[in-house]
Structure formats: C-alpha cells, structure tokens
C-alpha positions as CSV (number, residue, x, y, z in Angstrom):
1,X,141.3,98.4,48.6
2,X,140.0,95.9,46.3
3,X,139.1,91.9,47.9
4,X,141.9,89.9,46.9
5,X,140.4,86.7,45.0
6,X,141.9,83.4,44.2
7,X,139.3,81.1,41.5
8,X,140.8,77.3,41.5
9,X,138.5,75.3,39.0
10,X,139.0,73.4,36.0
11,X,136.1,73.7,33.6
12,X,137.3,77.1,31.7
13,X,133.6,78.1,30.9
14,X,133.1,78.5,35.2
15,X,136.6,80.2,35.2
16,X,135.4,82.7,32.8
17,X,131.8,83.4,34.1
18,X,133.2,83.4,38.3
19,X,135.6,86.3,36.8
20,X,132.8,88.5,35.3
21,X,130.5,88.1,38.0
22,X,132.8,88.6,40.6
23,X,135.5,91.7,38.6
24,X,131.3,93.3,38.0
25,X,132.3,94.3,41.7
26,X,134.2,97.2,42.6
27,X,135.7,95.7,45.9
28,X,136.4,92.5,44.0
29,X,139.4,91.7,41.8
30,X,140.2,88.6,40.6
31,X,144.0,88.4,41.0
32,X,144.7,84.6,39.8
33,X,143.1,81.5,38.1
34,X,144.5,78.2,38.5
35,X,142.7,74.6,37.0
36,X,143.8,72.2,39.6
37,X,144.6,72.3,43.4
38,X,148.2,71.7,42.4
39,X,148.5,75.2,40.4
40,X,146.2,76.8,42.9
41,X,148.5,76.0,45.8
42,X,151.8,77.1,43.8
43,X,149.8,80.4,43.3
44,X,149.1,81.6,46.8
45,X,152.3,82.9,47.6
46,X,152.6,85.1,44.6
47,X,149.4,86.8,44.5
48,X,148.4,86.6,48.0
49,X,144.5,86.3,47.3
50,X,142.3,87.5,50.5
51,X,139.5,84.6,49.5
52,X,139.9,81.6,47.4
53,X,137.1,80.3,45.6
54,X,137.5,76.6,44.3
55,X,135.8,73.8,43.0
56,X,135.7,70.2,44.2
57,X,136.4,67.3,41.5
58,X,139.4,68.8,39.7
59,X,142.8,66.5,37.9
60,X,146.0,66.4,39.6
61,X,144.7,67.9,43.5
62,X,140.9,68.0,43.8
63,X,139.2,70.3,46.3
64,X,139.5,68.4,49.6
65,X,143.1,68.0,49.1
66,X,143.9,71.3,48.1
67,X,141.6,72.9,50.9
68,X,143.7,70.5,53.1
69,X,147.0,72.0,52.1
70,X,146.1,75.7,52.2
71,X,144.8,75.5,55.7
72,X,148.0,73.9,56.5
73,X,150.2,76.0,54.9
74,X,148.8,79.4,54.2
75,X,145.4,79.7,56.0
76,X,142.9,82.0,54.1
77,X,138.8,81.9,53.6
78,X,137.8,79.2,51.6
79,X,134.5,79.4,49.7
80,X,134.1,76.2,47.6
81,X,131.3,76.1,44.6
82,X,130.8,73.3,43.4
83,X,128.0,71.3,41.4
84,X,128.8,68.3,43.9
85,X,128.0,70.5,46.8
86,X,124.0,69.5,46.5
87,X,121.8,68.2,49.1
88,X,122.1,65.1,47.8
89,X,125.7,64.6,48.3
90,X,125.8,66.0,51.4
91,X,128.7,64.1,53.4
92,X,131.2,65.3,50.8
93,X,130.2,69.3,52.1
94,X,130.7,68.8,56.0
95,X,134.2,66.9,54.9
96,X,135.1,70.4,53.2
97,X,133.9,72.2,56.2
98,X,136.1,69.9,58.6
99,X,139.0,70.2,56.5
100,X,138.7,73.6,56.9
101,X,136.6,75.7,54.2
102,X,134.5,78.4,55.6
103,X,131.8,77.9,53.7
104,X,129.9,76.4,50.4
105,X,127.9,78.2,47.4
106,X,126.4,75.1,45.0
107,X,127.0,75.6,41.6
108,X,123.9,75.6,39.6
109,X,123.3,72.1,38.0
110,X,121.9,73.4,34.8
111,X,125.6,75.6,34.9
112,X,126.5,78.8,35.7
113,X,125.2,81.7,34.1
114,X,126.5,85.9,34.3
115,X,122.6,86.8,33.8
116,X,121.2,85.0,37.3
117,X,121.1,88.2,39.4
118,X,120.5,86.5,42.7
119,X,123.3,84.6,42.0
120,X,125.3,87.0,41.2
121,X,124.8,89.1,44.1
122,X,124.8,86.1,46.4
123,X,128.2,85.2,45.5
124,X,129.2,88.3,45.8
125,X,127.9,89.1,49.1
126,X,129.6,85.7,50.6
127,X,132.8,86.5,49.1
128,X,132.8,90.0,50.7
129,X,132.0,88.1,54.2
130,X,134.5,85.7,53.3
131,X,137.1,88.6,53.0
132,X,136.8,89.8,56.6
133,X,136.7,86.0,58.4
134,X,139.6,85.0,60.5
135,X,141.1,81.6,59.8
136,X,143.9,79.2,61.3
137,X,146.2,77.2,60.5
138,X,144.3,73.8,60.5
139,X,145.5,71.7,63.3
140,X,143.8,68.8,65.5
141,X,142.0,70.6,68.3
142,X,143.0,70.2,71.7
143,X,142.1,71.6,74.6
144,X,145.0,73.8,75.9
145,X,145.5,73.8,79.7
146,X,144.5,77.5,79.8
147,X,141.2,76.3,78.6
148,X,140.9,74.1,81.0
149,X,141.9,76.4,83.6
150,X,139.2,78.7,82.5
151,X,136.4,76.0,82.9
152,X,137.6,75.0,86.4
153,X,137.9,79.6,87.1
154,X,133.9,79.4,86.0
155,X,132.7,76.0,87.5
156,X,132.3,77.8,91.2
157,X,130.7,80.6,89.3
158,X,128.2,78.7,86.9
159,X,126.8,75.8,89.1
160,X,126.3,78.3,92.6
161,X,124.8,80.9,90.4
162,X,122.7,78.6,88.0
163,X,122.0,75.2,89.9
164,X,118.6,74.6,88.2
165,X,119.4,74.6,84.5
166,X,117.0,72.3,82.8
167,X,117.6,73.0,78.8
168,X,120.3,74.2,76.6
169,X,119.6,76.6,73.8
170,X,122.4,76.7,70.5
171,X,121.9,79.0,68.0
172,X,124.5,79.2,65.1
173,X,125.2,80.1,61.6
174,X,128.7,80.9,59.2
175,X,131.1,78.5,60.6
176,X,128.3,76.8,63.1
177,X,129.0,73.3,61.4
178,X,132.8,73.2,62.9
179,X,131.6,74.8,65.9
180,X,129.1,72.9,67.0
181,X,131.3,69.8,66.3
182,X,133.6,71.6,68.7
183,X,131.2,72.0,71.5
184,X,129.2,68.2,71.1
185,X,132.1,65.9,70.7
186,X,133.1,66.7,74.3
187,X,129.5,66.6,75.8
188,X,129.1,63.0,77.4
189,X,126.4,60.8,76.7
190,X,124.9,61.3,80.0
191,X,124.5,64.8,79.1
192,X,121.6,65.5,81.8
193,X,119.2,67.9,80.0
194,X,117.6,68.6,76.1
195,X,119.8,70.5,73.9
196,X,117.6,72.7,71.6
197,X,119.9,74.2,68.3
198,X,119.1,76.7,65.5
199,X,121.8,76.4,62.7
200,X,121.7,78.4,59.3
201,X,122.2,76.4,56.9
202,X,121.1,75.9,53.2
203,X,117.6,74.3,52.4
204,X,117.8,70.3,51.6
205,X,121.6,70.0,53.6
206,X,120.0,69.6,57.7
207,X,120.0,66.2,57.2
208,X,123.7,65.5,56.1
209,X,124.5,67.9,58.9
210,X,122.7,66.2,61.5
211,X,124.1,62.5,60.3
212,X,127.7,64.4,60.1
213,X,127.8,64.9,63.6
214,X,125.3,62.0,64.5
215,X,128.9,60.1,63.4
216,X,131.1,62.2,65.7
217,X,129.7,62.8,69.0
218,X,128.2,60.6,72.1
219,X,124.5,62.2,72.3
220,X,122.0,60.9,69.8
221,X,120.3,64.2,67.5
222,X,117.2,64.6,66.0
223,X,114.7,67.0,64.0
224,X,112.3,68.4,66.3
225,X,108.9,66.0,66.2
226,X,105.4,68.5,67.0
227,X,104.0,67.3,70.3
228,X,107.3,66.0,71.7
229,X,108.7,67.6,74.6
230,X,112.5,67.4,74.7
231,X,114.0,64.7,76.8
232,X,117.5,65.2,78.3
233,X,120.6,63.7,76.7
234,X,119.2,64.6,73.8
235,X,119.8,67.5,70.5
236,X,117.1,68.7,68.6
237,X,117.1,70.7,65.5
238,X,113.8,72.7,64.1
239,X,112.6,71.2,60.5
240,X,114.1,73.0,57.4
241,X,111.5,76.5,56.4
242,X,110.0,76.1,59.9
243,X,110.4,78.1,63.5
244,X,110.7,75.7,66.2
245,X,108.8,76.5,69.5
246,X,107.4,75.4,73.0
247,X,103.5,75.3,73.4
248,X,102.5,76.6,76.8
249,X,102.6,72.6,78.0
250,X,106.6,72.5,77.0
251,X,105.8,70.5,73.7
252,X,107.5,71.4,70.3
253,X,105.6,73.1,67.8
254,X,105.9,74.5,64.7
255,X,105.5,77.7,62.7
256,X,105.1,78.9,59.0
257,X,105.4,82.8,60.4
258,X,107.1,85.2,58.3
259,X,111.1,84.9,58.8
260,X,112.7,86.4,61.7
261,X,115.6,89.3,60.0
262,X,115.5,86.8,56.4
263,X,115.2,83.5,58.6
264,X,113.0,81.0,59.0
265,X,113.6,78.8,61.3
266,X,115.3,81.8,63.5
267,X,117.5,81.5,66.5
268,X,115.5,84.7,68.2
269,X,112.6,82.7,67.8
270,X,113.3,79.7,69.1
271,X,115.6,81.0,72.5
272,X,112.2,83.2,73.0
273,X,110.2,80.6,73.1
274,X,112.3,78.6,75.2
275,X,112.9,81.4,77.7
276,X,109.2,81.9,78.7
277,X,109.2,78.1,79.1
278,X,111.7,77.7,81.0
279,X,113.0,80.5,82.5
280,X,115.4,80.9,84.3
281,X,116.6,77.1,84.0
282,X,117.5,78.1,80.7
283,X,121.2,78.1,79.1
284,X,121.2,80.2,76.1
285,X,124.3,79.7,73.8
286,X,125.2,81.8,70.7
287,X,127.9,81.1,68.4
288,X,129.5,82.4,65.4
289,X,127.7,83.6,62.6
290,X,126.6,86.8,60.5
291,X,124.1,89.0,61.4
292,X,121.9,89.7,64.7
293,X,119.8,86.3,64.9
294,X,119.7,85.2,68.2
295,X,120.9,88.7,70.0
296,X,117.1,89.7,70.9
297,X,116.8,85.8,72.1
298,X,119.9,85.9,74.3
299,X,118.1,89.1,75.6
300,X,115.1,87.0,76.3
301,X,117.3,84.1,78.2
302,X,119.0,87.2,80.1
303,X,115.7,88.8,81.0
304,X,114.0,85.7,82.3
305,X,117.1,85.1,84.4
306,X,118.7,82.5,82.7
307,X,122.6,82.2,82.2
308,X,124.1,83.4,78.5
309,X,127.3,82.4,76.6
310,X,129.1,83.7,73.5
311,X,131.5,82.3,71.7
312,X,134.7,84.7,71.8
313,X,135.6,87.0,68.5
314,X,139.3,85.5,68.4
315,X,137.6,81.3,67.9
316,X,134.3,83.0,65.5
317,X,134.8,82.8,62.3
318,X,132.2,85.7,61.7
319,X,132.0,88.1,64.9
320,X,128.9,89.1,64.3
321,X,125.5,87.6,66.2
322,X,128.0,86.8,69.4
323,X,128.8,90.4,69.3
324,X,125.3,92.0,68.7
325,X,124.8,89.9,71.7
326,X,127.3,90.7,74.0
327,X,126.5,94.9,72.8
328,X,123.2,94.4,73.9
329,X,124.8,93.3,77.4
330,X,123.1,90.6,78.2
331,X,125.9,88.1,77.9
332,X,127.9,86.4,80.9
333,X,130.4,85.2,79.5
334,X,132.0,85.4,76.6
335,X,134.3,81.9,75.7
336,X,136.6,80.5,72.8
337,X,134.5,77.9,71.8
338,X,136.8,74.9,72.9
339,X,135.7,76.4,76.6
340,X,132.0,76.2,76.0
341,X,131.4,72.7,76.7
342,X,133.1,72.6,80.1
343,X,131.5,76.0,80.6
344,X,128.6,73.4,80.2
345,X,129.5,70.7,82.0
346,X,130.6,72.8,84.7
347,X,126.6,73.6,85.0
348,X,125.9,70.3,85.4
349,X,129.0,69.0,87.6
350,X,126.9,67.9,90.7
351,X,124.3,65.5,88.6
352,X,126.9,64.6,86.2
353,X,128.7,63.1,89.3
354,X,125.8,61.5,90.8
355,X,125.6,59.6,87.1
C-alpha cells in the first residue's frame, strides 16, 4: 500500500517538482496539494494523507500555524521544507519542531530541482520514515501521576543499585530536539554531575539547537571545548563533523575518524568513550531516533557496569536505536520519556537533598 502524502506549499513550481520527485516512488502517492495552511487543513479529512509535507511562509495560514492546527486536530507526521529552514534562521526550525513537526528537509536556496539525485532520494527516504512515526495530539506536557508513580517505583531501585554515578551520557536523533526539551526542562540547576549529549542533527543548525533550549531549561549548555573536563551541572554537546571523546586524564577531545554507521559525531562513540572513563559511575541514556547509533555504546555503559535507560516505543517518535538497544539486552529500564528525568533525579536523590 502506497504512503499517503499531503504537499501544502504555495509556489506552484515546488508543488510540481515535490510531486515528480516524490510520485518517482512506488510507495509514494501524492494524494492532495493545497497552497496555503487554510486549504491544507480543509484537505486532511478527505484524503487522509499518511505524511504531510509543507512549507513555511505561505498567505492566508503559514506553516507554524497550520502545523499548529493539524497536531491539534488530526495528528499526522509533519515534514516541513522550506527555504527559511537554513542555519541561519535557525530559531524559526525548533518553533516547528515544538509546535509539533517531526522533522525538517531545507529547501535548496538556489530552488528545487527533479535532477538532484541526493535530494531526491533523501526526501524520499525521510518521507518513508516519516510514514511509520507515531504522533499525538499536541497538548502541554504534564507529568501524569502514573509517571510519577513510576519514578518514586524506581528511586529505591536506582540510587541502592547505582549510588556512585558521576556523568550522564544522552544520545539522540529523529524527534531528539522535543525530547531532550522533555528530559532538561525538569532537571534543576543544581543538577550534581556533567551531562554529555550526541544529537543528529543537520550540519550549521547545533547552534540554534543549543540556544533553543539554552532559553528553556535551568542548566547552562555548551559545545564541548578540547582539554576541558566536564564539570557537573553542566550539558555538553560534541562540535558539528567531530566525535567527541575522553583522553585517558578525563579531558574532552576530539576526532576527524571516519563516521560511526554514516555519523560523525556518533553516539556509540562518545558513550564508549565515556564508559572506559568512567565506568561504572556512568548513566547511559538513549532516546528516540532511526537507526542503531548508540546500541553498541549502551552495550559499552552495560558492560562496564554502569546503569542504561531507553526511552519507551509508545513516547519515540522513531523506535529504532532505543530498541536495537534494548534487543541487545543491555538496557534496565525502558521509560516514556516524561519518566526519564526523575528516573534521573531519583539517582541523585541523596546529594540533591544535601543541596
């Protein structure tokens, strides 16, 4: 059965070239076109698209508006391409992300073109990831009281069974961005140890991601300096087209190796690194994304007797490195990602009151 698309965008020369390139696949079929938000909303219900690809500046309802409605009124995977999308307009992105789009292709400044192979096949290959993601209907997040249930069921477990942790490994990628806002707006600015994270995310756009949630949560965040050793209370992300390790002194370092399964700087990597460091006073933590980055990593974490977590398939929005993970069996526990940071801070409960 074909993937169901949706294209929303009001410059009919895109329209016509996002229809060859994506009808050019046998699992895709475009099933409706709309110019603005407004037509693109009134659409949904009769053609019932599995994805819906739009672009941001449009007349009548642009793109953050529109994504705004359909999560609120008939959830599906949002992909938005846009020109605007660039790296240096990156604010507008993690907006589209927080209202609830999935994820972001940028358009080609110099325009869109059926010849572009990579393209092409890139857009095709999110779409058709795009077509199996879970979404929700957008709503502000609390935590339920069965949440917090859960964290108090694990605090006995976490803190007698891990009393030494001394780092905090992240390693994200497809819906990361609205995950790891999740997880850090309810970490405390007395957070007592580093917090090392690998996210996926396209070259020149780290820095509006780290200055997005630089806005939202209580811990300050930085790119990784060589030489520095991490200092608690504080998150650190590896430099764009880098790996990000530990010298055998505990200092960052970095690394121009070949990519790690098409990454560079790769969660596996990194968690490895951190693992013969550290040890067993390390918290590995992998969340959603595609793939198997970071599975071999959590392995590391496990193997050097360190404590593991996985965001839950029902919260991911792509099931797949938490679950290479947890096949591999070298995951404790497996946690809805509104449950990981009091997983956490369940850890740390004894220094945490002591603060």
């Amino acid at each position: 059965m074909s993937i169901r698309v949706l294209l929303v965008e009001d410059s009919q020369i895109a329209l016509v070239i996002l229809k060859r390139i994506l009808n050019s696949s046998s699992q895709i079929e475009v099933v409706g076109e709309a110019g603005n938000g407004l037509e693109g909303l009134s659409l949904i219900p009769q053609v019932q698209p599995d994805v819906i690809c739009t672009d941001l500046h449009m007349p009548k309802m642009n793109g953050l508006k529109f994504i705004t409605e359909v999560m609120a009124l008939y959830p599906r995977p949002i992909l938005v391409i846009s020109v605007s999308v660039q790296k240096d307009d990156t604010h507008q992105i993690f907006q589209l992300l927080d209202a609830g789009a999935v994820d972001i292709f940028p358009k080609p400044i110099a325009g869109l073109t059926i010849n572009n192979e990579m393209l092409k096949q890139e857009l095709i290959n999110k779409v058709k990831i795009l077509s199996g993601v879970k979404v929700f209907t957008k709503k502000r997040k609390s935590l339920s009281s069965s949440i917090s249930l859960e964290a108090e069921n694990i605090s006995a477990f976490s803190s007698s069974l891990y009393p030494k942790i001394k780092v905090v490994v992240i390693g994200a990628s497809t819906g990361g961005p609205q995950a790891l806002e999740e997880l850090f707006t309810q970490l405390p600015s007395n957070f007592p140890v580093p917090i090392i994270c690998v996210q996926h995310i396209y070259l020149g756009f780290l820095q509006g991601l780290i200055d997005w949630l630089a806005r939202i949560c209580q811990l300050p965040i930085y790119i990784a300096q060589p030489g520095d050793r991490p200092k608690p209370g504080r998150i650190y992300f590896p430099p764009e087209k880098q790996h990000l390790e530990l010298d055998a002194q505990g200092r960052f370092v970095y690394s121009d190796a070949l990519p790690v399964l098409g990454h560079r700087p790769s969660i596996t990597v990194t968690f490895e690194s951190v693992a013969k460091f550290y040890g067993k006073a390390t918290a590995g933590v992998l969340l959603t994304g595609m793939g198997r980055d970071g599975a071999e990593g959590m392995q590391a974490i496990a193997q050097a007797g360190g404590f593991t977590v996985a965001q839950d398939e029902a919260t991911s929005v792509v099931f797949g490195m938490p679950k290479e993970a947890i096949n591999l069996g070298v995951v404790k526990q497996v946690l809805p990602i509104q449950a990981i940071a009091p997983m956490l801070l369940a850890l740390f409960q004894h220094k945490l009151s002591k603060d």
